[in-house]
KOLVO-152152 format. One record per residue (C-alpha): residue in one letter; x, y, z. Coordinates in nm, 4 decimals, padded with zeros to 6 digits. Example, Ala and Ser with C-alpha at 12.3 -4.5 7.8 and 13.67 -1.06 7.14 Angstrom:
REM residues 2
<pt rest="A" X="01.2300" Y="-00.4500" Z="00.7800"/>
<pt rest="S" X="01.3670" Y="-00.1060" Z="00.7140"/>
This chain:
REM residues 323
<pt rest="X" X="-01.2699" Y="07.2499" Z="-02.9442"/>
<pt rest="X" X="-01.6125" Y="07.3535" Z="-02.7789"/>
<pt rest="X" X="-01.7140" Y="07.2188" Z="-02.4189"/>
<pt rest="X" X="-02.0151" Y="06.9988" Z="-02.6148"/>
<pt rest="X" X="-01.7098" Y="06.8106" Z="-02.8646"/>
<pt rest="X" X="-01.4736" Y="06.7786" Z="-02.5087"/>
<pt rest="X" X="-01.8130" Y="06.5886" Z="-02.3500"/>
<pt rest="X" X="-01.8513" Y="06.4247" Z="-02.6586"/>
<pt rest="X" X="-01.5138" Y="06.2574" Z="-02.6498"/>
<pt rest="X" X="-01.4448" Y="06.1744" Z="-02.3201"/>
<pt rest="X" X="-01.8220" Y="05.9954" Z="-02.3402"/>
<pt rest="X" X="-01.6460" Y="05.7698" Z="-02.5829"/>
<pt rest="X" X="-01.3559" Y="05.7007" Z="-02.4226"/>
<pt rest="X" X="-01.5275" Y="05.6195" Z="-02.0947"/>
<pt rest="X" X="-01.7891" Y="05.3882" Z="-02.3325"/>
<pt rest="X" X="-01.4181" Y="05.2430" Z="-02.4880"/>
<pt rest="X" X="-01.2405" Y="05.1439" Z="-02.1488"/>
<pt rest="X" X="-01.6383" Y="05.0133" Z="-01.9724"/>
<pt rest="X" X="-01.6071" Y="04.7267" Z="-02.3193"/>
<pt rest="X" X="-01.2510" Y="04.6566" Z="-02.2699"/>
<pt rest="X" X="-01.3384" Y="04.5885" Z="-01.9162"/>
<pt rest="X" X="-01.6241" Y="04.3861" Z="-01.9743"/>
<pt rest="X" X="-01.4320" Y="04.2419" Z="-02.2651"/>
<pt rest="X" X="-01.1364" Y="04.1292" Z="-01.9772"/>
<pt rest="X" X="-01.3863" Y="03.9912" Z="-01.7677"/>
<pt rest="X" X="-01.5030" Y="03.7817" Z="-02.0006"/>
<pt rest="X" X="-01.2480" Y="03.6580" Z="-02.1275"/>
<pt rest="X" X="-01.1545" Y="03.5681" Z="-01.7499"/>
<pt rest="X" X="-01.4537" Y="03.4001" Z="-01.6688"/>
<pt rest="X" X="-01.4145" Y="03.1857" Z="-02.0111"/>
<pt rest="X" X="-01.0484" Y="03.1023" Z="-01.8437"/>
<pt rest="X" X="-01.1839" Y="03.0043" Z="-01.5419"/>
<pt rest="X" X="-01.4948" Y="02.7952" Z="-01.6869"/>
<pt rest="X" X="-01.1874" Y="02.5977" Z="-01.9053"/>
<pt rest="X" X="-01.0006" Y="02.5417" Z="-01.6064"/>
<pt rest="X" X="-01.2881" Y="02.3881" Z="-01.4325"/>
<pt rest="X" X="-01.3419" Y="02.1767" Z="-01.7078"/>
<pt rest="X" X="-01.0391" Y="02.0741" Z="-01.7465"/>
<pt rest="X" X="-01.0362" Y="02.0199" Z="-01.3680"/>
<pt rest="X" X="-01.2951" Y="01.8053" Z="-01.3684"/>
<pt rest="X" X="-01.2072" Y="01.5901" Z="-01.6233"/>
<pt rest="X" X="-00.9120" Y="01.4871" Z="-01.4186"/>
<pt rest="X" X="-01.0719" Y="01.3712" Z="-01.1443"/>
<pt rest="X" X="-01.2852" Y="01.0453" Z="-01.1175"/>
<pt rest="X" X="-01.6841" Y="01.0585" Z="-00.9920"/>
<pt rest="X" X="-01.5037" Y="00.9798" Z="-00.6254"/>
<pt rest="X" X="-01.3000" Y="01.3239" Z="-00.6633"/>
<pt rest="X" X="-00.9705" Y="01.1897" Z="-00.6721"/>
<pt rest="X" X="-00.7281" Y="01.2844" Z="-00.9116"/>
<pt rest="X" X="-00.6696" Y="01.0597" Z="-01.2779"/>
<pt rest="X" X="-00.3071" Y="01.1236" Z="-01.2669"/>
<pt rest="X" X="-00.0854" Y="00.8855" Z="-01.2069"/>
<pt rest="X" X="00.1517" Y="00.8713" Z="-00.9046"/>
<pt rest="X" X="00.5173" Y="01.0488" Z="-01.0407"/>
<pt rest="X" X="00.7156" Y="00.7596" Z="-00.8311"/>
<pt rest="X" X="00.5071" Y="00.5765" Z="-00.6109"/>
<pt rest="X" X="00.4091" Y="00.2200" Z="-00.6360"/>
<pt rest="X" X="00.1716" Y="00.1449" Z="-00.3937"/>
<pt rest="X" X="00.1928" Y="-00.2377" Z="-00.2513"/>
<pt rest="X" X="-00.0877" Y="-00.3611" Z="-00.0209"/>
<pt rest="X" X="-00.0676" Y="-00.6929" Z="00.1486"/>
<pt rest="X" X="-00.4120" Y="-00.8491" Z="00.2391"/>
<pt rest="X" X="-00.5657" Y="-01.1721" Z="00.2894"/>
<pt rest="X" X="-00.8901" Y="-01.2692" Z="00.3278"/>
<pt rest="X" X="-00.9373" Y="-01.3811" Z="00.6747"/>
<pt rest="X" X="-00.6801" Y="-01.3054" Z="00.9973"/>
<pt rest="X" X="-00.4150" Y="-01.4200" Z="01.1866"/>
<pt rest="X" X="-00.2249" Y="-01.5441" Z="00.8884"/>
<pt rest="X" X="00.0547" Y="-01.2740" Z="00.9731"/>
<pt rest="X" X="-00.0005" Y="-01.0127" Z="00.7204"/>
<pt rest="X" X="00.1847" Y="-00.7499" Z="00.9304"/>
<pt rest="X" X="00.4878" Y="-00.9550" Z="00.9515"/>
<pt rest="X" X="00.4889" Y="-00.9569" Z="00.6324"/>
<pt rest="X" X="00.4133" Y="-00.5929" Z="00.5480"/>
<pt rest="X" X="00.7219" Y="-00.5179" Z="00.8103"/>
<pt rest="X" X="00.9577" Y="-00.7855" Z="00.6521"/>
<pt rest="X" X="00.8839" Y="-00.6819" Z="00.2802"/>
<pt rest="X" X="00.8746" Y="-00.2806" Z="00.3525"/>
<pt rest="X" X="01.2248" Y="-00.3905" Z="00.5243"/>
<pt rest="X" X="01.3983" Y="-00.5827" Z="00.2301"/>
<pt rest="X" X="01.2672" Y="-00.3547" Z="-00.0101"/>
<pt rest="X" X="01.4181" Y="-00.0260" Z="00.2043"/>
<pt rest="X" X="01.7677" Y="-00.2430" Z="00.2386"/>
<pt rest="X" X="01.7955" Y="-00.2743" Z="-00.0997"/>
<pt rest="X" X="01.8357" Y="00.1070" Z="-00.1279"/>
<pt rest="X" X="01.5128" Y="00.2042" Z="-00.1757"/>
<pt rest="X" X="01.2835" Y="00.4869" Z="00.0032"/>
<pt rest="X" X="01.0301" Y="00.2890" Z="00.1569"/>
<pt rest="X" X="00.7262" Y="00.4184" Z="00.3755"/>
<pt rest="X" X="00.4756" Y="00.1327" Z="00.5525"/>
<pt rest="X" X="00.1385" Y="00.2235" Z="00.6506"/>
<pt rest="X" X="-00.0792" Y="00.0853" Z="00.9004"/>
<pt rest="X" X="-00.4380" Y="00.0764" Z="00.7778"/>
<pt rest="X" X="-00.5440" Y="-00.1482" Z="01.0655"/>
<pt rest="X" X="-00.7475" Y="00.1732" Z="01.2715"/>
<pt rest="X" X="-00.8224" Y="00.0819" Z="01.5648"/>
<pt rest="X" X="-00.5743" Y="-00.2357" Z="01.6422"/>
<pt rest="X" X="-00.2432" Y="-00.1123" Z="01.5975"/>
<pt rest="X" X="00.0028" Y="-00.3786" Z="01.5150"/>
<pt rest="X" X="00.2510" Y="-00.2349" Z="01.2829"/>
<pt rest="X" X="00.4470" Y="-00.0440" Z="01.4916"/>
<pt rest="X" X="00.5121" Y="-00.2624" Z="01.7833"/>
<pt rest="X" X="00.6411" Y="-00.5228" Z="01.5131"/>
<pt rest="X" X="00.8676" Y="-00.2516" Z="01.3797"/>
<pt rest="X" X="01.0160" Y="-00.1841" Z="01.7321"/>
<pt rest="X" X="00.9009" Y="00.2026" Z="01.7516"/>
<pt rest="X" X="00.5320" Y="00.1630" Z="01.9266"/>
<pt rest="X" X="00.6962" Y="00.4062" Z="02.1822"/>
<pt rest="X" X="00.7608" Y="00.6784" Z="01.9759"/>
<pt rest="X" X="00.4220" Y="00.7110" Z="01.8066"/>
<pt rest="X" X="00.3140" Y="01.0992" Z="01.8374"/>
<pt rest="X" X="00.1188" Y="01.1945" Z="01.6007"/>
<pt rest="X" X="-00.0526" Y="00.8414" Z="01.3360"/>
<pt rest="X" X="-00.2191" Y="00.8395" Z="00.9948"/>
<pt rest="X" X="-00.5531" Y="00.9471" Z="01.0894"/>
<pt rest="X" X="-00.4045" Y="01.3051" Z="01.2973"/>
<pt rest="X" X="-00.2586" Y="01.3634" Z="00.9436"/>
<pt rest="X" X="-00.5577" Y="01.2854" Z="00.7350"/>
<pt rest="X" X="-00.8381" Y="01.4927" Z="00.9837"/>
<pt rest="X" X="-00.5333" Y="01.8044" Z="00.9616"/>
<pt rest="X" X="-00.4352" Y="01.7726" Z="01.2737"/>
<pt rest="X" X="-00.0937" Y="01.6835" Z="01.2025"/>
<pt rest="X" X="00.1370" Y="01.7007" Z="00.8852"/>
<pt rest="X" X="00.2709" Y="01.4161" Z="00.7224"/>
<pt rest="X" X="00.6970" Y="01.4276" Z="00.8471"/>
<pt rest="X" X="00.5411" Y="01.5072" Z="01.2219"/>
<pt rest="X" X="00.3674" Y="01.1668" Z="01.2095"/>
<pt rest="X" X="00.6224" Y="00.9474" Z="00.9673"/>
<pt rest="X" X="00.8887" Y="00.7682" Z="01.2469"/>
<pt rest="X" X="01.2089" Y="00.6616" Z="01.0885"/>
<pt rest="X" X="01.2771" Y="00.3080" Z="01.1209"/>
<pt rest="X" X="01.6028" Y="00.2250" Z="01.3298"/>
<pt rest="X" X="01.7184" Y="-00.0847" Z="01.2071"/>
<pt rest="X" X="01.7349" Y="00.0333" Z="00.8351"/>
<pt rest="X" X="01.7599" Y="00.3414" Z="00.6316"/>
<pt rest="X" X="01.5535" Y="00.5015" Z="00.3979"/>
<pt rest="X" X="01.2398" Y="00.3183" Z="00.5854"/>
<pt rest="X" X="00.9917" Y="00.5198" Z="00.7798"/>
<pt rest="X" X="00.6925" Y="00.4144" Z="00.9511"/>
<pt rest="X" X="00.2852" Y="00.5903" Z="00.9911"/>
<pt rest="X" X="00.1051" Y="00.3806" Z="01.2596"/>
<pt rest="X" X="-00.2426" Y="00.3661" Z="01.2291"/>
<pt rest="X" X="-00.4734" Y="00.5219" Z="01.4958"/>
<pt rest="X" X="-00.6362" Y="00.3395" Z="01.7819"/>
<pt rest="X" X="-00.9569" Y="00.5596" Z="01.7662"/>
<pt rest="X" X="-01.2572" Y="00.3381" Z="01.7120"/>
<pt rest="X" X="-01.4232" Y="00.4987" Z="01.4479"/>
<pt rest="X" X="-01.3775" Y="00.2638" Z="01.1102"/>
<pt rest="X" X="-01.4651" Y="00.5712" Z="00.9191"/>
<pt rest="X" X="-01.1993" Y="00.8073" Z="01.0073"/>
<pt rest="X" X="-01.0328" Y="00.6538" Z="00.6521"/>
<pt rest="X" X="-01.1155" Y="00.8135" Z="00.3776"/>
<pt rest="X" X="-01.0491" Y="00.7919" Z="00.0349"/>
<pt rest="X" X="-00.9896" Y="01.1488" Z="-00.0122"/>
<pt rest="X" X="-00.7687" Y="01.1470" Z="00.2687"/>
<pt rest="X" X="-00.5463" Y="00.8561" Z="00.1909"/>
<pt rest="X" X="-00.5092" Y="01.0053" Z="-00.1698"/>
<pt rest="X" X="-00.3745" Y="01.3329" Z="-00.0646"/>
<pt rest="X" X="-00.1251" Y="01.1126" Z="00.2013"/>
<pt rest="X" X="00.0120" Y="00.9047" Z="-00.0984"/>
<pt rest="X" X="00.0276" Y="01.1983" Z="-00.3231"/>
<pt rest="X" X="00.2523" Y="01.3836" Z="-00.0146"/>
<pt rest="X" X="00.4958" Y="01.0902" Z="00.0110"/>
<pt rest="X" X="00.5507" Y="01.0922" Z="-00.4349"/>
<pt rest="X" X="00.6098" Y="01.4454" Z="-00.3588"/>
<pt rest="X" X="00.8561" Y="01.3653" Z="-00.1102"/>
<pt rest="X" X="01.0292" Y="01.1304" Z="-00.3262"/>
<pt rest="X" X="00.9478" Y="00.7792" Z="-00.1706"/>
<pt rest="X" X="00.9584" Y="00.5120" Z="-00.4403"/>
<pt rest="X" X="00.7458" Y="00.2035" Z="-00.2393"/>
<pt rest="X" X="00.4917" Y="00.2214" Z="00.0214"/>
<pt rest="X" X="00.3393" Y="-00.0785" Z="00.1879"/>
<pt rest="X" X="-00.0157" Y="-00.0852" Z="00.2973"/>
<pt rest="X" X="-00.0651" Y="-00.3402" Z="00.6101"/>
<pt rest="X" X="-00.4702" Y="-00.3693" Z="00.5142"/>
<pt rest="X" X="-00.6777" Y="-00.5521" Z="00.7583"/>
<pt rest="X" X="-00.8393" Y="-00.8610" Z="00.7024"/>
<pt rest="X" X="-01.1445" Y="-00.8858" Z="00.4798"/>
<pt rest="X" X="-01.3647" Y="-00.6217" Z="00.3645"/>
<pt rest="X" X="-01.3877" Y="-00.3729" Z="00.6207"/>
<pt rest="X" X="-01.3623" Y="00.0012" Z="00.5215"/>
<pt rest="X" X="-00.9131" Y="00.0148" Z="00.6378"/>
<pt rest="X" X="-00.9228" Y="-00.2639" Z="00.3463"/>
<pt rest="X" X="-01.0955" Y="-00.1566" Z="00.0987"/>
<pt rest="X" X="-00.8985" Y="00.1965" Z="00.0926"/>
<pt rest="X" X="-00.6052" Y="-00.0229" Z="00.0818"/>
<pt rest="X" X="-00.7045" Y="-00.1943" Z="-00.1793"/>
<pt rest="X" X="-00.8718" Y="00.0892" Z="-00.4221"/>
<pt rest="X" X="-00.4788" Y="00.2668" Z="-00.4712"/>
<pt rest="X" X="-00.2940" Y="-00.1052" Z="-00.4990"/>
<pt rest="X" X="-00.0608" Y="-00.1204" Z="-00.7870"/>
<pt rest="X" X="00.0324" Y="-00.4470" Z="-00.6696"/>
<pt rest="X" X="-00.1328" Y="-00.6735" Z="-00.3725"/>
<pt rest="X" X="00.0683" Y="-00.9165" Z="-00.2152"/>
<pt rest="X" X="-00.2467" Y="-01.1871" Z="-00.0838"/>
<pt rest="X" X="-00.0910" Y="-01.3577" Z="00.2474"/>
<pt rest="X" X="-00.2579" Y="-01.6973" Z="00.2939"/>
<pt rest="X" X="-00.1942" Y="-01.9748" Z="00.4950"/>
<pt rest="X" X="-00.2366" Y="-02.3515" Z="00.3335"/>
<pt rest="X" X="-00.5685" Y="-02.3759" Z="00.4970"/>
<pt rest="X" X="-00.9644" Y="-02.4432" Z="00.3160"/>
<pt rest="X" X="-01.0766" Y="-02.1311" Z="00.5038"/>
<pt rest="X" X="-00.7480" Y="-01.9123" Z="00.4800"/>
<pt rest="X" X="-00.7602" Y="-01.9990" Z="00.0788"/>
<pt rest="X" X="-01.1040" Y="-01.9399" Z="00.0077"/>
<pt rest="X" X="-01.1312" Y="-01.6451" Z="00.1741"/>
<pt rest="X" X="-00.8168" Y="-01.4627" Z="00.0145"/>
<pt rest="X" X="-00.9800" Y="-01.5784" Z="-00.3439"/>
<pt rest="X" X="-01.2623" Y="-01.3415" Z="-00.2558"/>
<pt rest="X" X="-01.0031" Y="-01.0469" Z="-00.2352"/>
<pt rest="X" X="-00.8378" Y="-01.1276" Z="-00.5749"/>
<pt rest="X" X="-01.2136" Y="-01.0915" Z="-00.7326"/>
<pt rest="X" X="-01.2451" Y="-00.7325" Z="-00.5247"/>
<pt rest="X" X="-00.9260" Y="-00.6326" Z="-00.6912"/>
<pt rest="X" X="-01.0107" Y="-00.7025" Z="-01.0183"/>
<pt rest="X" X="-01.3676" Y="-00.5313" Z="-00.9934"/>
<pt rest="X" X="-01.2821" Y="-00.2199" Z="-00.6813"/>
<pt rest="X" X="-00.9456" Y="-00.0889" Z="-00.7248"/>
<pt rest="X" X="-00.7953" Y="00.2151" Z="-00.8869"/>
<pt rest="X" X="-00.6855" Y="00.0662" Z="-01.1572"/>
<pt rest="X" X="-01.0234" Y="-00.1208" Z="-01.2954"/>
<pt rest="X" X="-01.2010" Y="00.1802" Z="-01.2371"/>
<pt rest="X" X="-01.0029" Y="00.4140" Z="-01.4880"/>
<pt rest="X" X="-00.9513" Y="00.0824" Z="-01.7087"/>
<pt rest="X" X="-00.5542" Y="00.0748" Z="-01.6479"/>
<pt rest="X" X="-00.3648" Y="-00.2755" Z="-01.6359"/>
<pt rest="X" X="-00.5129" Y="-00.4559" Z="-01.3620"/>
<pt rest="X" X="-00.3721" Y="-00.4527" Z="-00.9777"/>
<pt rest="X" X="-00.0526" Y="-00.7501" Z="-01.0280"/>
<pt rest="X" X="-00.1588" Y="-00.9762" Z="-00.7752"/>
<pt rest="X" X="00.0602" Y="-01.2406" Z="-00.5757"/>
<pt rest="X" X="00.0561" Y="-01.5155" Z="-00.3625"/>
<pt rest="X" X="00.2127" Y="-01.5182" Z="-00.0144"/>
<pt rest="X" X="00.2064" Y="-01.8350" Z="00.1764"/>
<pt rest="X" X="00.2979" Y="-01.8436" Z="00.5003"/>
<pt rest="X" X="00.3128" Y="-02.0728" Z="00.7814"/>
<pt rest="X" X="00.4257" Y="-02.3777" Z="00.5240"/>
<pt rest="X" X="00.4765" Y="-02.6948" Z="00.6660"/>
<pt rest="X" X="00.6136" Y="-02.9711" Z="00.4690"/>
<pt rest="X" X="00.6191" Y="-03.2741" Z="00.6796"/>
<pt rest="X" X="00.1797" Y="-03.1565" Z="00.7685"/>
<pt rest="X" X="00.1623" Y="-03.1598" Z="00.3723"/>
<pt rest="X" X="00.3444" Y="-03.4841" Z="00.3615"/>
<pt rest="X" X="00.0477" Y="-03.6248" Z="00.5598"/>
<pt rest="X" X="-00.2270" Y="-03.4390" Z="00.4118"/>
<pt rest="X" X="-00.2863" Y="-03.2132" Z="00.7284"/>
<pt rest="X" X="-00.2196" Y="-02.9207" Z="00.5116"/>
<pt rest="X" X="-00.2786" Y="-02.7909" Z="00.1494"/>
<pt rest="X" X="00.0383" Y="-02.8555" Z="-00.1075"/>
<pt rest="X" X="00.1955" Y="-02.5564" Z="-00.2898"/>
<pt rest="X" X="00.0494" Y="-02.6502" Z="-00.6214"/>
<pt rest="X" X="-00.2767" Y="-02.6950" Z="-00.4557"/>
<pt rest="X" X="-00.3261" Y="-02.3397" Z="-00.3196"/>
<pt rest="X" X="-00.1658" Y="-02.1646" Z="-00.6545"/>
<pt rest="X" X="-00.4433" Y="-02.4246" Z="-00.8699"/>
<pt rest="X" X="-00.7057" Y="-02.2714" Z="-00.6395"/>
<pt rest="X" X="-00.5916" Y="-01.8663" Z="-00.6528"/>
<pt rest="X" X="-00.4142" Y="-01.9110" Z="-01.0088"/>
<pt rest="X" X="-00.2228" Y="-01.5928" Z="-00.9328"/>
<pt rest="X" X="00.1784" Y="-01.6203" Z="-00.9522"/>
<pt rest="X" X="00.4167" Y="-01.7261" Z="-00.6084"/>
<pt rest="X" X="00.6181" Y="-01.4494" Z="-00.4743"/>
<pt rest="X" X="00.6969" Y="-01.6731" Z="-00.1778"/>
<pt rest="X" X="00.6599" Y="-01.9345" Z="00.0675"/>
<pt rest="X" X="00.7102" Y="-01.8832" Z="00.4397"/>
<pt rest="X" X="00.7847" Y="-02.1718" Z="00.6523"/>
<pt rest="X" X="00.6634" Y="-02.2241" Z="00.9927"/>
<pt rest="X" X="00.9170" Y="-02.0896" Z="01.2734"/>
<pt rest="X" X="00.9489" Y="-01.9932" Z="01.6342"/>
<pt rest="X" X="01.1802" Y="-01.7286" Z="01.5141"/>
<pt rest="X" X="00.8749" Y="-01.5206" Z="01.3936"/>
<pt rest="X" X="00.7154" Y="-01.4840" Z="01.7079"/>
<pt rest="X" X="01.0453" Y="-01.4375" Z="01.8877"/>
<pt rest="X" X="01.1154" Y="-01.1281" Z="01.6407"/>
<pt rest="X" X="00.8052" Y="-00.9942" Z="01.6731"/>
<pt rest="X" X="00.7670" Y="-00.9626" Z="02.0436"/>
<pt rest="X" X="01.1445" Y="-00.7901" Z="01.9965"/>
<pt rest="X" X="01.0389" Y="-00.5544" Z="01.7608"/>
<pt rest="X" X="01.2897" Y="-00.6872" Z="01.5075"/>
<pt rest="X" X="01.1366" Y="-00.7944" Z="01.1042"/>
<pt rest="X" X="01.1785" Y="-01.1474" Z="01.1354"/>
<pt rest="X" X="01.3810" Y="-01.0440" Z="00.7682"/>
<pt rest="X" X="01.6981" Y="-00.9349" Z="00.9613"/>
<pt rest="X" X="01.7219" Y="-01.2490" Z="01.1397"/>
<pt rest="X" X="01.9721" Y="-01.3610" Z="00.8813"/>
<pt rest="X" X="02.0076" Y="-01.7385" Z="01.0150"/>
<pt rest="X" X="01.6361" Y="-01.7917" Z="01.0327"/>
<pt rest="X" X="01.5166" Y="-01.9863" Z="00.7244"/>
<pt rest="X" X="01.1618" Y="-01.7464" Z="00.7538"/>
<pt rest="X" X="01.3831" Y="-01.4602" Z="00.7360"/>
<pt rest="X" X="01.5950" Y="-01.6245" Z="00.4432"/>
<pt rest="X" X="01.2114" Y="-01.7000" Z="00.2702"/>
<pt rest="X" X="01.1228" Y="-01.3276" Z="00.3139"/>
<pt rest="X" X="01.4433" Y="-01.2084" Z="00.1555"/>
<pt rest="X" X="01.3755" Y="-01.4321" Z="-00.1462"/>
<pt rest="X" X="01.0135" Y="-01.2632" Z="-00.1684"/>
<pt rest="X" X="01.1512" Y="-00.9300" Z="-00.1830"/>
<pt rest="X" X="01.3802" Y="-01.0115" Z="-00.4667"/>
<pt rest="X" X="01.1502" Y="-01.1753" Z="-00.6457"/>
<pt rest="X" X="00.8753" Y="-00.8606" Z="-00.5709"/>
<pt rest="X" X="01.1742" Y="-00.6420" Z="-00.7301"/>
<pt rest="X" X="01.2223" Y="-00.8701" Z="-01.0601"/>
<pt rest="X" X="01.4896" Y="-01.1438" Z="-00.9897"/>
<pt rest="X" X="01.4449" Y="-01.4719" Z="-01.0121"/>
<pt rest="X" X="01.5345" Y="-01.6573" Z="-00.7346"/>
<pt rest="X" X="01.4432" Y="-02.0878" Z="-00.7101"/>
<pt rest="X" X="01.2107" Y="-02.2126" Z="-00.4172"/>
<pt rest="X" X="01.3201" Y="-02.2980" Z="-00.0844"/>
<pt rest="X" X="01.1615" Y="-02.4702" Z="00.2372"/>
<pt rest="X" X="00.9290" Y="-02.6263" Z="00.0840"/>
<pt rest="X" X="01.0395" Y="-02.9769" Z="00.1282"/>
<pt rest="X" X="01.0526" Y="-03.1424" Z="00.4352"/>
<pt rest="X" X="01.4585" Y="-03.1363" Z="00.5764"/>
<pt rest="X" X="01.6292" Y="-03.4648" Z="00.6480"/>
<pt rest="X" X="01.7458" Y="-03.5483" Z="00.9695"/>
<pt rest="X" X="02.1173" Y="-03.6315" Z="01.0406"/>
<pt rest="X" X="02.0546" Y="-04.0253" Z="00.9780"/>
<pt rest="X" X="01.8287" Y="-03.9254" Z="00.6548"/>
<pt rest="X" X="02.1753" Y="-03.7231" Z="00.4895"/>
<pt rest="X" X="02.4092" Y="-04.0080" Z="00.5788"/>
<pt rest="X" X="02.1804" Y="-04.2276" Z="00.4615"/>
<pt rest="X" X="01.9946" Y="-04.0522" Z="00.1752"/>
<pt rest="X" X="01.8726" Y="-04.2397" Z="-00.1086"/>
């Protein structure tokens, strides 16, 4: 073979392997331009991922105005729920008041809270405290930094999507009152919202403003899934103030919410009293609130169990002599 023919053929060969390459490289680039596609169509015009949570049901309780103990009752429901065997995490989205954790009895081992983990400056199991009272319960105060807008959506996404990687089954969202920026991010993930009113006007009027965000802001209306299960907490239930008109009746507050009763609270010293021990007034198993919480949480997890305390109890002369 002459030196020309050699040229000849290594020319081709050289022209051969320079279209296989660009052949390769297309074909990558057609990969990677499918991927992105197919990124993007999992992810909603916020950024945050279509797919649902593998484990996680995400409860918020919320109300509409404050001071009608919504973290007692994130604490005391987060608690049941973990005692009945269940990995339970409860998250403080209150930034900048910090209430949760002194309720749960562990505001002096706070390191590291939920916005050091969202801003990277902490990972998730540094900040996550592990209740004492009750297994399988763990705790992520909020932060007392002043800036509203530490939260973001982003953020709390990739915190939930840590814990269903870490096999939790519930987490609890203490939201703040109203509309502020902590409650709406509690709010958008809800799978279920537990509203906590008390049988006031205000209290009830305000809390039917958060049912109508639900069913127009959340998760779940955006990517048109069933709608967030909301359902009414009442707290601070008084029979004998109904009795004389002083306060709104059961049936009155569920006629004005329409949602379904997970529970009613009565008023009790004992709440205070746990509080201010860091105890969930739901292990206080002799105190009828405690008693009312424990019949939320089984109702929250599917059984039926009948009303109580919400009649007014009768005295020693009113049994002996009872009609």
């Amino acid at each position: 073979m002459s030196e020309q023919e050699i040229k000849k053929d290594n020319t081709e060969v050289e022209v051969k392997e320079e279209k296989k390459e660009e052949q390769t490289k297309e074909a990558e680039k057609a990969k990677e331009t499918e991927a992105k596609v197919e990124k993007e169509a999992d992810v909603d015009e916020n950024g945050l991922s279509k797919a649902p949570f593998k484990n996680l049901h995400v409860i918020v309780v919320t109300s509409g105005k404050g001071g009608v103990g919504k973290t007692t009752s994130s604490a005391a429901i987060a608690t049941g729920i973990a005692r009945k065997g269940h990995k339970t995490a409860v998250l403080d989205f209150d930034v900048g008041l910090r209430n949760l954790d002194l309720i749960m009895g562990c505001e002096r081992r706070v390191v590291y809270d939920f916005i050091n983990v969202i801003q990277g400056e902490a990972k998730l199991n540094q900040a996550l405290i592990k209740d004492r009272h009750v297994d399988n319960l763990y705790v992520l105060p909020a932060s007392q930094t002043k800036d509203k807008d530490a939260l973001t959506l982003k953020g709390v996404e990739a915190v939930f999507r840590e814990l269903d990687d870490m096999n939790f089954e519930y987490v609890v969202c203490d939201s703040p009152a109203g509309i502020e920026a902590g409650a709406l991010m509690a709010l958008y993930f809800a799978d279920e919202a537990i509203v906590t009113t008390n049988p006031e006007v205000s209290s009830v009027r305000d809390s039917d403003r958060i049912i109508g965000i639900l069913n127009a802001k959340s998760r779940r209306s955006e990517l048109e899934m069933e709608p967030v299960a909301a359902k009414l907490l009442l707290t601070r239930y008084v029979p004998s103030r109904v009795k004389k008109a002083e306060m709104l009746s059961v049936e009155d507050v569920q006629e004005l919410l329409t949602i379904p009763l997970l529970g009613v609270i009565p008023e009790s010293a004992d709440v205070l009293k746990a509080s201010n021990s860091g105890n969930p007034i739901i292990l206080d198993e002799a105190s009828d609130a405690g008693k009312a919480y424990e019949d939320a949480v089984e109702r929250l997890l599917g059984k039926e169990v009948p009303l109580r305390f919400t009649t007014e109890k009768k005295g020693l002369f009113g049994k002996i002599f009872k009609k």
